[in-house]
C-alpha positions in Angstrom: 104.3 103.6 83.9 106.7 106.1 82.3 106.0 109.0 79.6 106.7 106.1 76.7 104.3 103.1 78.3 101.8 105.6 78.8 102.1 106.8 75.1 102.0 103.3 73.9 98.9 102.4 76.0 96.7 105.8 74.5 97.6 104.2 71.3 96.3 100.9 71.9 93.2 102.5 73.4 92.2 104.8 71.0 93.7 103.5 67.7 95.9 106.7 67.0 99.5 106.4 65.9 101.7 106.7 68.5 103.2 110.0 67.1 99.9 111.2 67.6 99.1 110.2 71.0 102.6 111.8 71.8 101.3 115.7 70.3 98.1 115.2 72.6 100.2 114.3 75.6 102.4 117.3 75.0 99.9 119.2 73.8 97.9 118.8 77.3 100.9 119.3 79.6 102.0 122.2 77.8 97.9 123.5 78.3 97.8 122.3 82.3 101.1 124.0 82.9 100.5 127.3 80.9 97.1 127.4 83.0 98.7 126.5 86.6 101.4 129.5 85.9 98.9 132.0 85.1 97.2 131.2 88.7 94.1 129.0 87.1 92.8 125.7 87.2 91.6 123.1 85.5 88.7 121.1 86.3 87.9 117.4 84.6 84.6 116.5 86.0 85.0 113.1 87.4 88.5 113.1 87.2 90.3 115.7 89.0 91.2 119.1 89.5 94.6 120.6 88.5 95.6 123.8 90.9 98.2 126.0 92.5 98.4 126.2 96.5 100.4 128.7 98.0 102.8 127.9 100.8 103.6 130.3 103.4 107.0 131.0 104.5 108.1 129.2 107.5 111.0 127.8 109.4 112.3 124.9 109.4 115.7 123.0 110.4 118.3 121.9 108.2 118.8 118.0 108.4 122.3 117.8 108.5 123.3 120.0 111.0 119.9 120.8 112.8 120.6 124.6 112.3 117.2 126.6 112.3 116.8 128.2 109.0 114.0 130.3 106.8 111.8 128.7 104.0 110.8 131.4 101.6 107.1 131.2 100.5 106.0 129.4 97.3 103.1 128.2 95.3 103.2 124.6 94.1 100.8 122.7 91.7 98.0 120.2 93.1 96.0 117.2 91.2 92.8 116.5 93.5 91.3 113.8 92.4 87.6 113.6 91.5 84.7 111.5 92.9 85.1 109.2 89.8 88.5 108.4 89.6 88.3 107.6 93.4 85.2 105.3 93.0 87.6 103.5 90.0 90.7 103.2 92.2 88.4 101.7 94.5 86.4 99.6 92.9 86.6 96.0 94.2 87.3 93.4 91.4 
């Protein structure tokens, strides 16, 4: 499902105008992103947790020509999902 589809599909569901669906979406990435930068999280009970883990630097080879080489350290964001969402996903039909 891309960005469009899933627009379409909060529509359907919640009987807003697709123009409106597409200011929440924004509206939420811009708020999970914001958060993430400033080193927060942001917890949905029985959905998920959005998060920032930090990587440590480390070495690692270049594919190509096998050459050892440094990774710098980093932070990267992380979704962990919740006891809910899991239980859905895994719900037998």
């Amino acid at each position: 499902m891309n960005k469009s589809e899933l627009v379409a599909a909060m529509s359907a569901k919640s009987e807003l105008t697709k123009k409106d669906c597409e200011t929440a979406l924004k509206a939420f990435t811009d708020v999970v992103e914001a958060e993430l930068k400033k080193g927060g999280k942001i917890q949905l009970v029985g959905f998920g947790t959005f998060e920032v883990i930090k990587r440590k630097a480390r070495e690692g080879r270049n594919p190509a020509t096998g050459a050892t080489m440094k990774i710098k350290a980093s932070k990267a964001p992380k979704f962990k999902p919740g006891k809910g969402l899991k239980d859905a996903v895994n719900k037998k039909k």
